[in-house]
KOLRO-853910 format. One line per field, with one value per residue: z, x, y of N, C-alpha, C in turn; residue in one letter; residue number from 0. Coordinates in pm, 1 decimal, padded with zeros to 6 digits. Layout:
nZ: [Z / ...]
nX: [X / ...]
nY: [Y / ...]
caZ: [Z / ...]
caX: [X / ...]
caY: [Y / ...]
cZ: [Z / ...]
cX: [X / ...]
cY: [Y / ...]
res: [A / ...]
n: [NUM / ...]
END
This chain:
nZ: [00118.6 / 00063.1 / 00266.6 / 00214.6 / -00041.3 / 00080.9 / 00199.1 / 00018.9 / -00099.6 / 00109.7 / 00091.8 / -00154.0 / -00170.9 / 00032.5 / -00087.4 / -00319.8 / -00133.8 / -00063.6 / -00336.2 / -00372.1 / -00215.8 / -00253.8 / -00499.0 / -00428.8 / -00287.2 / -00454.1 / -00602.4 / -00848.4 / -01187.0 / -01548.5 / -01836.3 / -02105.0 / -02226.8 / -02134.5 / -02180.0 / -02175.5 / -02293.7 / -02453.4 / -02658.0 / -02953.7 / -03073.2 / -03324.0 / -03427.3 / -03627.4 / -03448.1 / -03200.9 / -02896.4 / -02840.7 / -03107.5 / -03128.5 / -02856.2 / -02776.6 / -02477.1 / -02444.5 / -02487.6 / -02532.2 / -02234.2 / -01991.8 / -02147.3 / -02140.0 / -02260.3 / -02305.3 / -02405.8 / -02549.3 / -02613.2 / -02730.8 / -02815.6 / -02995.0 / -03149.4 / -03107.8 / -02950.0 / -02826.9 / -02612.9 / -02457.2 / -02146.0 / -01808.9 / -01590.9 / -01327.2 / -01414.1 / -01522.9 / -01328.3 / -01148.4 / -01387.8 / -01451.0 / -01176.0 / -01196.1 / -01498.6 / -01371.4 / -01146.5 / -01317.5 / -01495.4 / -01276.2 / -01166.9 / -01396.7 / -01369.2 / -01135.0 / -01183.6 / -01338.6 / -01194.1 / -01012.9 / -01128.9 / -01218.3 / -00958.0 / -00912.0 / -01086.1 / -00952.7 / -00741.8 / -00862.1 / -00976.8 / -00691.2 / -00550.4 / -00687.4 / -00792.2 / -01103.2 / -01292.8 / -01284.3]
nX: [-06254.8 / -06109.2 / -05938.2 / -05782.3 / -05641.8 / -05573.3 / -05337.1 / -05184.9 / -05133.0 / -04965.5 / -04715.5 / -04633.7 / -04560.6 / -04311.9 / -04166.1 / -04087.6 / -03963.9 / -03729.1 / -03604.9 / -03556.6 / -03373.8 / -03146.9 / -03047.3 / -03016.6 / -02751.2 / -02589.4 / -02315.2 / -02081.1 / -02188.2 / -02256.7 / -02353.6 / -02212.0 / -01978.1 / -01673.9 / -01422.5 / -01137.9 / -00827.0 / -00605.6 / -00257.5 / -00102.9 / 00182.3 / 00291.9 / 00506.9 / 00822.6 / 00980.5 / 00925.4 / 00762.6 / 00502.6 / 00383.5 / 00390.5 / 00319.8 / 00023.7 / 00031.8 / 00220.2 / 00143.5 / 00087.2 / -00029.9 / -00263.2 / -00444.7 / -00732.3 / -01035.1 / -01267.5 / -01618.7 / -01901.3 / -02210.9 / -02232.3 / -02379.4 / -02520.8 / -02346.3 / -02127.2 / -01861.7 / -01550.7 / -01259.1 / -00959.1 / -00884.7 / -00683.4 / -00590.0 / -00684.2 / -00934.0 / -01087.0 / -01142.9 / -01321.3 / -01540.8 / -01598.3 / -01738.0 / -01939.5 / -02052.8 / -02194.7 / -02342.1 / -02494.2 / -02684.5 / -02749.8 / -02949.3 / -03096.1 / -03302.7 / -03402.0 / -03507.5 / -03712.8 / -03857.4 / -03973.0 / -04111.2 / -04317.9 / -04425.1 / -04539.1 / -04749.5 / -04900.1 / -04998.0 / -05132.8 / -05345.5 / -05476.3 / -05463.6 / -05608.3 / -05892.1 / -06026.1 / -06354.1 / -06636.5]
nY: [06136.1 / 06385.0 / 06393.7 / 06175.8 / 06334.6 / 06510.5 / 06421.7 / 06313.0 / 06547.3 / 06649.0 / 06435.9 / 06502.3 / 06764.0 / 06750.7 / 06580.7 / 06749.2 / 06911.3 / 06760.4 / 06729.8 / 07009.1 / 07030.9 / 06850.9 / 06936.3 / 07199.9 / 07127.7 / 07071.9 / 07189.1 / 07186.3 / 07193.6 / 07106.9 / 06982.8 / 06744.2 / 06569.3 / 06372.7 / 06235.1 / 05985.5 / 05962.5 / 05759.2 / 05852.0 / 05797.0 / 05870.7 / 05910.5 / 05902.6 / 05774.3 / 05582.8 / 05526.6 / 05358.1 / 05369.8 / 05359.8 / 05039.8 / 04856.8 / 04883.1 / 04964.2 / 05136.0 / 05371.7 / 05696.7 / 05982.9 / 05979.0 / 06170.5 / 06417.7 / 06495.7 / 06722.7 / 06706.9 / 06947.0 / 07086.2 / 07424.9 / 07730.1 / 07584.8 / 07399.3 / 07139.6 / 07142.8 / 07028.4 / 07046.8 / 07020.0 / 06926.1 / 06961.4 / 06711.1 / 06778.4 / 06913.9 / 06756.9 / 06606.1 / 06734.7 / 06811.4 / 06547.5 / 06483.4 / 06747.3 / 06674.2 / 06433.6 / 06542.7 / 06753.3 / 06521.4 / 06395.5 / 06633.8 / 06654.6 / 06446.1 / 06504.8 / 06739.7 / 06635.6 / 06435.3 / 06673.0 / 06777.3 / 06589.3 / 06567.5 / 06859.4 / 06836.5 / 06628.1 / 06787.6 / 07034.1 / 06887.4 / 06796.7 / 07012.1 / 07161.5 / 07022.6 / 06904.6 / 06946.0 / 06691.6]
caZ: [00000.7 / 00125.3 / 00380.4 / 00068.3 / -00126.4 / 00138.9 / 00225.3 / -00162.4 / -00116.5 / 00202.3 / 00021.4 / -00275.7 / -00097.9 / 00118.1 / -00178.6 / -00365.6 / -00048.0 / -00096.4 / -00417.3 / -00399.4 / -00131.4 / -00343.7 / -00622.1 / -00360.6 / -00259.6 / -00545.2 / -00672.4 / -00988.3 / -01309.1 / -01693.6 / -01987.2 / -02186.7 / -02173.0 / -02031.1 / -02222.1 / -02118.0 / -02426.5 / -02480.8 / -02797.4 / -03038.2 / -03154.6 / -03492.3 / -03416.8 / -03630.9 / -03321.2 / -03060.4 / -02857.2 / -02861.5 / -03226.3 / -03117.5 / -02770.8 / -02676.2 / -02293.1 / -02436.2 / -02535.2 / -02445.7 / -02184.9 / -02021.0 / -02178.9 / -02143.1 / -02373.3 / -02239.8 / -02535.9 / -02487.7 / -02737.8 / -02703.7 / -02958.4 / -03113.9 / -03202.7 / -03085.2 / -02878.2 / -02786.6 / -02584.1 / -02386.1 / -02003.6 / -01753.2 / -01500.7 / -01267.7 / -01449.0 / -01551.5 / -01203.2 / -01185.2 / -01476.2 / -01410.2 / -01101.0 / -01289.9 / -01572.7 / -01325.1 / -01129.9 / -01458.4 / -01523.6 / -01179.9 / -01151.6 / -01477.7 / -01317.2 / -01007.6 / -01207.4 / -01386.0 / -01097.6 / -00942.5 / -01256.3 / -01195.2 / -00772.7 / -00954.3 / -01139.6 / -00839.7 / -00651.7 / -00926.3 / -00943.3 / -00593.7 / -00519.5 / -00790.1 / -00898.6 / -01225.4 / -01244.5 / -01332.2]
caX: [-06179.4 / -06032.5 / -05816.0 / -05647.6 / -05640.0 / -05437.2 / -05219.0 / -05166.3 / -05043.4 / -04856.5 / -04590.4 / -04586.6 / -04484.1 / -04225.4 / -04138.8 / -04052.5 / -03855.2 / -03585.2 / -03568.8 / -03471.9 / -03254.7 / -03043.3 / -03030.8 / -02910.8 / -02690.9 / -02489.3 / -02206.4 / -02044.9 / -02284.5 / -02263.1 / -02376.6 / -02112.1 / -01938.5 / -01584.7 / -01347.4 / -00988.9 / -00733.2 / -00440.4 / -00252.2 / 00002.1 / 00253.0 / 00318.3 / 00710.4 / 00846.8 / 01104.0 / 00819.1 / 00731.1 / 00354.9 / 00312.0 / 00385.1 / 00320.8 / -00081.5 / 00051.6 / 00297.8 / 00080.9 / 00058.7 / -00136.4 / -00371.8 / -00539.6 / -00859.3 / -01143.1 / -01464.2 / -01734.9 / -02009.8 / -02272.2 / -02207.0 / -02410.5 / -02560.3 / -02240.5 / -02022.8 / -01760.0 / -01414.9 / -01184.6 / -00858.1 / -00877.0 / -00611.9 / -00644.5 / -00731.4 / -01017.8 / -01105.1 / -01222.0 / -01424.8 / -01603.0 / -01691.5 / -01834.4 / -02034.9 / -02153.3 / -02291.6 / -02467.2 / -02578.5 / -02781.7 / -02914.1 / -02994.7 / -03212.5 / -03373.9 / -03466.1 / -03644.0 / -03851.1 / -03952.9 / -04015.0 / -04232.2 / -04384.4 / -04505.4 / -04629.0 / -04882.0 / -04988.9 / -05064.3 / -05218.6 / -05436.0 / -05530.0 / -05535.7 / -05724.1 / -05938.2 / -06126.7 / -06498.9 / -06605.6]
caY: [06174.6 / 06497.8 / 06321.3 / 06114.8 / 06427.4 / 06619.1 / 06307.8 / 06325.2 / 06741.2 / 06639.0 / 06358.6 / 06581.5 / 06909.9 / 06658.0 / 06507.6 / 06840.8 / 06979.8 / 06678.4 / 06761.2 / 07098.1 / 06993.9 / 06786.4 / 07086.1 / 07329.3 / 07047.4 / 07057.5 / 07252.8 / 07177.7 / 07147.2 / 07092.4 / 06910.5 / 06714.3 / 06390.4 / 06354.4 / 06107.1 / 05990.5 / 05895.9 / 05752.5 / 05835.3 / 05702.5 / 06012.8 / 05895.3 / 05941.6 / 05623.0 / 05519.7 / 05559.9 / 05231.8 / 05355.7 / 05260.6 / 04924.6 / 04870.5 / 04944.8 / 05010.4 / 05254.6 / 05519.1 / 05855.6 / 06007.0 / 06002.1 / 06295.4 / 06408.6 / 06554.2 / 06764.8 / 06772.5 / 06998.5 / 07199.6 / 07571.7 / 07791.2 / 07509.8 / 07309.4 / 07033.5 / 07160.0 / 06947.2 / 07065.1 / 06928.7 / 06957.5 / 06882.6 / 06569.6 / 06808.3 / 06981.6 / 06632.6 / 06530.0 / 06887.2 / 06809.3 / 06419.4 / 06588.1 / 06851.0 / 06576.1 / 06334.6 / 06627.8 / 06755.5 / 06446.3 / 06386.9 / 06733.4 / 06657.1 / 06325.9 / 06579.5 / 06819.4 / 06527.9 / 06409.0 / 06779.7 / 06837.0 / 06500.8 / 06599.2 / 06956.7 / 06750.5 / 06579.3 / 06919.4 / 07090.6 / 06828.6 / 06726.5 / 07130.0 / 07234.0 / 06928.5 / 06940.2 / 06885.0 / 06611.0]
cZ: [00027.2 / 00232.3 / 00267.9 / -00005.9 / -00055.3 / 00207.0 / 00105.7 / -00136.0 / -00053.2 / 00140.1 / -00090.6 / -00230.3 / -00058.8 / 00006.8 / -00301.2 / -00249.0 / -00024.8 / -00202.9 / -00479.7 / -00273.8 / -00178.6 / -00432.0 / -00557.8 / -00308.9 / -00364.5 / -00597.5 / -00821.5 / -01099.2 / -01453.6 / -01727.1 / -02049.3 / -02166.2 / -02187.0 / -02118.1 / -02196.6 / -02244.3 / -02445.2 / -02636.7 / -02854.3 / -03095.8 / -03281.8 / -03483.6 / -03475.8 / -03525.1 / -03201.4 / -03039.5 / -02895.5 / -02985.5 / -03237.3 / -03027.6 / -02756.3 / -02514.3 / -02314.1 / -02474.1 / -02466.6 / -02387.9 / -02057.3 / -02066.1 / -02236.1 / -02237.2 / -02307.3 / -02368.4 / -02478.0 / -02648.6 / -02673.9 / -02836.0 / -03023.1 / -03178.9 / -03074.7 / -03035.3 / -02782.5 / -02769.8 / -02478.7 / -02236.8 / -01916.0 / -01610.6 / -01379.2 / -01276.8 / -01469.8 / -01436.0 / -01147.0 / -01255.4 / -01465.1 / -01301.4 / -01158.8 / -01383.9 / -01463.8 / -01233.2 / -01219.6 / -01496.4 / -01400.9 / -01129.6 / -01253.7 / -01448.9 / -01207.0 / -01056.4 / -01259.6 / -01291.3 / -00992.9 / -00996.5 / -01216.7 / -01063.6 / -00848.6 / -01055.2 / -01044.4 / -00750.0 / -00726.8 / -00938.6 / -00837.9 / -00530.4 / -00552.4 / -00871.8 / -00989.0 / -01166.0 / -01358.3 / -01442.6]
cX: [-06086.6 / -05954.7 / -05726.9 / -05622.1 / -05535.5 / -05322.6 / -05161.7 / -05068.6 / -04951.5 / -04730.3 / -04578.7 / -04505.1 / -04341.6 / -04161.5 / -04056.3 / -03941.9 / -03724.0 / -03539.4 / -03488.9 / -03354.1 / -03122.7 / -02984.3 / -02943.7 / -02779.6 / -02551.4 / -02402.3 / -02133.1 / -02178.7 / -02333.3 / -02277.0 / -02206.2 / -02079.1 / -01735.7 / -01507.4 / -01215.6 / -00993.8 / -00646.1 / -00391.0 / -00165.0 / 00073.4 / 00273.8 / 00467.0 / 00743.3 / 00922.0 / 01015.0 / 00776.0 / 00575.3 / 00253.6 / 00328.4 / 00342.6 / 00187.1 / -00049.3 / 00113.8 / 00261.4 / 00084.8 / -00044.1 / -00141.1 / -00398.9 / -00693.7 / -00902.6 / -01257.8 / -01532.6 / -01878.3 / -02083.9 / -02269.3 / -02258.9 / -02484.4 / -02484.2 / -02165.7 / -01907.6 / -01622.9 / -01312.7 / -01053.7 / -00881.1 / -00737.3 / -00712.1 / -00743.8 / -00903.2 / -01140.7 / -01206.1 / -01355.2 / -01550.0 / -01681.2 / -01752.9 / -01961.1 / -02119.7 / -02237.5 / -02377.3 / -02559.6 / -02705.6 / -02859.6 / -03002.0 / -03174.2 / -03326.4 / -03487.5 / -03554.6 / -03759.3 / -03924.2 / -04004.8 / -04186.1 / -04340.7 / -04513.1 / -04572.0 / -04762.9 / -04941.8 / -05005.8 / -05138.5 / -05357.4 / -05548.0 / -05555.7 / -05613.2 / -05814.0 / -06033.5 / -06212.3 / -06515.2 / -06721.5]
cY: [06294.3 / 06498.5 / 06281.0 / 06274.0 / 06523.3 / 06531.4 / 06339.0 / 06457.3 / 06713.2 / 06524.7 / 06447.9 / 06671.2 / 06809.7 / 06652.1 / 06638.4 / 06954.2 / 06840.6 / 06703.2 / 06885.4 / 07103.3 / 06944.0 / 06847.9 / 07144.9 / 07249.1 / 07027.0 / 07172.3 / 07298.9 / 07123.1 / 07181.2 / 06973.5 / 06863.9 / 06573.4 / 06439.2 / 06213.0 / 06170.3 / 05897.1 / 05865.7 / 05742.4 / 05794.3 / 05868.2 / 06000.2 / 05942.8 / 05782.8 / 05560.5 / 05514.9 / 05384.6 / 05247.7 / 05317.0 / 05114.0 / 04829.7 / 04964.2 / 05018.9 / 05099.9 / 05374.5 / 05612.1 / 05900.5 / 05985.8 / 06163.3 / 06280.7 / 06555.8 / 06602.9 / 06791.3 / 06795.5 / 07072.5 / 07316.0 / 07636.0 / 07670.3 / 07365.5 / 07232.2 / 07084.6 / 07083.4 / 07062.2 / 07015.2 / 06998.2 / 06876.7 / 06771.3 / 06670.1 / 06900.7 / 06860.0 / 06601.7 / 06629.3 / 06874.8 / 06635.0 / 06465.5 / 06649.9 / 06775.5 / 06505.6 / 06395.5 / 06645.1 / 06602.0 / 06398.2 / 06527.8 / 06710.1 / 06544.2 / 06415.1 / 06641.4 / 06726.5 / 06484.6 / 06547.3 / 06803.5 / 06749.7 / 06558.7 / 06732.0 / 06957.2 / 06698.9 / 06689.3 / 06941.5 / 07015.5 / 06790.2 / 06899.6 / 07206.5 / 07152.4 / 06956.1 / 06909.6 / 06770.7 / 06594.8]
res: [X / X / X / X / X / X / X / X / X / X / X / X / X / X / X / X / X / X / X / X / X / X / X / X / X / X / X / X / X / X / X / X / X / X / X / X / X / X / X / X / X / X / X / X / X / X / X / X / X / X / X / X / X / X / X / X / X / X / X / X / X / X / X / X / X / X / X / X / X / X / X / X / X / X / X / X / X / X / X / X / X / X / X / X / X / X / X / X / X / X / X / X / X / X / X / X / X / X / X / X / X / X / X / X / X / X / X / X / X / X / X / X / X / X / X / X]
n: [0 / 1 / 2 / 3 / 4 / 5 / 6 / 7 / 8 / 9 / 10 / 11 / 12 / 13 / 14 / 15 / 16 / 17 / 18 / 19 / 20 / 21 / 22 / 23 / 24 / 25 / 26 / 27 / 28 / 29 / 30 / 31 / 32 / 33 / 34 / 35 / 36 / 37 / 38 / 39 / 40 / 41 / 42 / 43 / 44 / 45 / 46 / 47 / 48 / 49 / 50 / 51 / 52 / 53 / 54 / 55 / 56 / 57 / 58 / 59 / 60 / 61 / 62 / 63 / 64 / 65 / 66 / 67 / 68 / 69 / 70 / 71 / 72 / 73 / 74 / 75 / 76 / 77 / 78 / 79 / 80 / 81 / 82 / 83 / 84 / 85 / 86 / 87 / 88 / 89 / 90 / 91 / 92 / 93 / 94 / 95 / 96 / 97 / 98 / 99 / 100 / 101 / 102 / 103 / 104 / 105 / 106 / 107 / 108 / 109 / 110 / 111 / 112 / 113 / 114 / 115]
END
């Protein structure tokens, strides 16, 4: 039993040094979501109120909560690509810690087992 039990510690530990590997691995990282828009000017002579393809744009939108609230703001293309970056860290960042949290249940356990 104490062979499985420290096989058990040894993939956990392992298993928690990729993880913060991947963390330190990363760069850019926020919360939010990331939409591209094209818009219609409301100019009556404008092709784009007639003409889907003629719309304006692309412009992009970062919405985030700040304080509590709903936050929209306009980013350029180039901030844009920054920020899809940063979101899709942002959520595997949060996958990483679940499963960090996860392997720190299987130590605590297998290093400190209850009685039974």
């Amino acid at each position: 039993m104490p062979r499985r039990r420290d096989h058990i510690i040894e993939q956990a530990r392992e298993r928690i040094a990729r993880i913060r590997a991947a963390l330190d691995a990363m760069d850019y990282l926020c919360s939010g979501t990331l939409l591209r828009r094209m818009k219609m000017c409301g100019k009556p002579g404008c092709r784009c109120a007639e003409d889907p393809e003629a719309r304006h744009g692309p412009y992009y939108e970062w919405g985030h909560m700040k304080g509590g609230k709903l936050v929209h703001r306009t980013v350029t293309a180039e901030q844009a690509a920054l920020l899809r970056r940063a979101i899709a860290n942002y959520r595997k960042a949060k996958k990483l810690m679940k499963a960090w949290e996860h392997e720190t249940e299987r130590l605590v356990e297998n290093e400190a087992p209850h009685d039974s």
